[in-house]
C-alpha positions, 0 to 999 in steps of 0.5 A, a space after each residue: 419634794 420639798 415640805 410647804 413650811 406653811 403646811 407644817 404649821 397648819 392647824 388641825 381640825 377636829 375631824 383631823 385630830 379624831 383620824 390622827 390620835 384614833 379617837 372620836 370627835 366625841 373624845 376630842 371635844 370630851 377632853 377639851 370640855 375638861 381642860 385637857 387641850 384648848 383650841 381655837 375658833 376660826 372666823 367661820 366659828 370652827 375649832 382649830 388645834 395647834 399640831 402639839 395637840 396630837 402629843 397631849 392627847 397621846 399623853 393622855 391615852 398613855 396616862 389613861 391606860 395605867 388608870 390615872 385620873 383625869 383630874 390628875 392628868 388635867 394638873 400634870 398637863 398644866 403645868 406644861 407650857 402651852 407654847 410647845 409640843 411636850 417634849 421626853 424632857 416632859 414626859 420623863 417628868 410627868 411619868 415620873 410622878 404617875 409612877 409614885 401614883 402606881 406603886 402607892 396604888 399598887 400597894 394598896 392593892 396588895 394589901 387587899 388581896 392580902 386581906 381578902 382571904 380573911 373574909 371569906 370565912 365570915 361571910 357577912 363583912 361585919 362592920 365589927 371584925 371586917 379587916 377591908 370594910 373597916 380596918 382595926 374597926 376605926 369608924 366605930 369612935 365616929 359613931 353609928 351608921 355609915 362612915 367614909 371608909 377611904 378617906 384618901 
């Protein structure tokens, strides 16, 4: 049976999207309102998505599930050309930089649950002696009252 060249290269619904990559409409038009995928309108003022759609939005999910930001996966995604389907050459890339993201992450992480046992004999989180809400009491050469407590 010999493939239609023409159907390889036809555009997708949303609703097609949606069945393809297992999410909602919702998701799919979610992502889209966040510039994470683009489409087109079709002369009946219906969205039509290029086939590369599907591996964005995989990378997305991926991307998702390690617990990398949007706006992260957003500056990720643009720099890929719009032209193509993202290619392992890409991904190898982009997973590269998310790693660094996740051993920063992790380490901090560590950290706190490092430091976790020294609250538990104070009970209170003092501002004053609290080593997670106030590491080394750095707030307290701002002033009085609340402060960002993770600058980052």
């Amino acid at each position: 049976m010999a493939i239609d060249v023409g159907q390889a290269h036809k555009e997708l619904t949303v609703g097609e999207v949606a069945s393809r990559s297992g999410l909602a409409v919702s998701a799919i038009h979610f992502y889209e309102a966040k510039g994470l995928i683009i489409s087109r309108r079709n002369s009946g003022n219906q969205r039509r998505y290029r086939r590369d759609v599907l591996r964005r939005v995989a990378i997305i999910k991926v991307a998702q599930r390690l617990g990398i930001p949007l706006a992260s996966v957003g500056a990720a995604l643009a720099t890929l050309p719009e032209s193509r389907t993202p290619t392992a050459k890409d991904w190898a890339r982009l997973s590269a930089k998310w790693k660094m993201e996740l051993d920063e992450r992790i380490e901090k992480m560590l950290q706190l649950r490092d430091q976790l046992n020294e609250c538990i004999g104070c009970g209170c989180l003092s501002i004053e002696s609290c080593k997670l809400r106030n590491p080394m009491d750095t707030l307290a050469d701002q002033g009085v009252g609340p402060r960002l407590l993770d600058p980052e």
